[in-house]
C-alpha positions as CSV (number, residue, x, y, z in Angstrom):
1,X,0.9,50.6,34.8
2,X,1.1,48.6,32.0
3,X,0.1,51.6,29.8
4,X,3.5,52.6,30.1
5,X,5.0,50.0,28.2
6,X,2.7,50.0,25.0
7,X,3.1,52.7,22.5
8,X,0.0,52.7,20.8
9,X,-2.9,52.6,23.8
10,X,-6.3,51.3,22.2
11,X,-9.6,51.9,23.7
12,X,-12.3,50.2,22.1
13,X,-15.8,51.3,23.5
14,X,-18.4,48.8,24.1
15,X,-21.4,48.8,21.5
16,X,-23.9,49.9,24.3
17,X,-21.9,53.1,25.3
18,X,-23.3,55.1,22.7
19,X,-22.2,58.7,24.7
20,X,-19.8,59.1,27.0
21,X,-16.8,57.7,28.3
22,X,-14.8,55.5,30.2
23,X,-11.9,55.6,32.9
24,X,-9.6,54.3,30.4
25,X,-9.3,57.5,28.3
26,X,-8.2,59.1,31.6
27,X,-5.7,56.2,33.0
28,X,-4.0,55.8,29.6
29,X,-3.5,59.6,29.1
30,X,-2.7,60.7,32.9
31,X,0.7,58.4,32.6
32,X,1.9,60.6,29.7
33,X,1.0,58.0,27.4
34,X,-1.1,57.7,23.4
35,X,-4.5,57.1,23.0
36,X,-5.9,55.9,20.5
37,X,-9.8,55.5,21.1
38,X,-12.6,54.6,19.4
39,X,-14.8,57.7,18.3
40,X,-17.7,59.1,20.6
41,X,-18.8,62.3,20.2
42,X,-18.7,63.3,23.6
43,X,-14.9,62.8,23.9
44,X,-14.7,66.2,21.8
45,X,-16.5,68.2,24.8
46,X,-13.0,67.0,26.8
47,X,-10.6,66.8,24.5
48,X,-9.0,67.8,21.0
49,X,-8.7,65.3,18.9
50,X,-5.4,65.0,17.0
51,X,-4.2,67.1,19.7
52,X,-4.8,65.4,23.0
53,X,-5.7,62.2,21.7
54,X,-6.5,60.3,18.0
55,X,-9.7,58.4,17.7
56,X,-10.7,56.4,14.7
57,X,-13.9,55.5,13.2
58,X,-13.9,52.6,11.2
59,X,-11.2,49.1,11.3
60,X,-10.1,50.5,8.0
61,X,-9.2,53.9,9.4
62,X,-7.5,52.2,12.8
63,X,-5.5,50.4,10.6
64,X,-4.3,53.6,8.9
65,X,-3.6,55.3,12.0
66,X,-1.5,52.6,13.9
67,X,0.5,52.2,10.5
68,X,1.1,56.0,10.6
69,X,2.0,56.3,14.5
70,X,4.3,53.6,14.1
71,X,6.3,55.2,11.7
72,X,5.5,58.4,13.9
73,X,7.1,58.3,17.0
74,X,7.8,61.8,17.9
75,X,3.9,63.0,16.7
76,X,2.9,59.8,19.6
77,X,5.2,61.4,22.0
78,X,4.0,64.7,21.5
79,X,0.1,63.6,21.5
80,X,0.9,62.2,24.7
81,X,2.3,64.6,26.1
82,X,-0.7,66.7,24.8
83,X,-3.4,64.9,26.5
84,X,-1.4,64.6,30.0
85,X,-1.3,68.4,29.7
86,X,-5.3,68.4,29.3
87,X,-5.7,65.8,31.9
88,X,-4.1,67.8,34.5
89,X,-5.6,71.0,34.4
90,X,-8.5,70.1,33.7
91,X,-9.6,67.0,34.3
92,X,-8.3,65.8,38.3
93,X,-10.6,65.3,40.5
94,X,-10.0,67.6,42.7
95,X,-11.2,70.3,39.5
96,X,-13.6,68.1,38.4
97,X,-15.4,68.4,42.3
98,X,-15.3,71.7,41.9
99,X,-17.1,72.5,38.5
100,X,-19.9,70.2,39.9
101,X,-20.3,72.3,42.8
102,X,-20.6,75.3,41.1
103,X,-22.7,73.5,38.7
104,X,-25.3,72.9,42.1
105,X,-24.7,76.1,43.0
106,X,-23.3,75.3,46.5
């Protein structure tokens, strides 16, 4: 994937998702790779952020955060290696299925 070769994976949310997410956050992280997204709420119910991923809020504060990962290397590698962690035990399909049915009660 093409993820693989970037260091600093953006994902900028469209203006009419106001909650939730998108594939991307799970694509870009499940090749052991950075994310950096743009800030919904909902992504803290998956994730930690600064941990597993960084979000920013503003244009002002994704400029400071790409300037600091740049010079960061090692705390990109580690995110990334963070948020694969999370992906894979908790968020495959295969346990994401499950917590549904148990959410129906099947």
């Amino acid at each position: 994937m093409i993820f693989n070769d970037i260091l600093i994976n953006l994902n900028i949310h469209i203006s009419q998702t106001i909650y939730g997410n998108n594939i991307r956050n799970f694509d870009i992280m499940d090749g052991v790779n950075f994310l950096l997204s743009y800030y919904r709420e909902s992504l803290n119910e998956m994730f930690e952020i600064g941990k597993d991923m960084e979000c920013y809020k503003s244009n002002e504060e994704l400029k400071e955060k790409v300037e600091f990962y740049l010079k960061n290397q090692n705390k990109v590698n580690e995110i990334a290696l963070n948020g694969y962690n999370k992906i894979i035990k908790k968020h495959i399909y295969k346990i994401r299925m499950g917590n549904i049915v148990n959410d129906l009660n099947f």
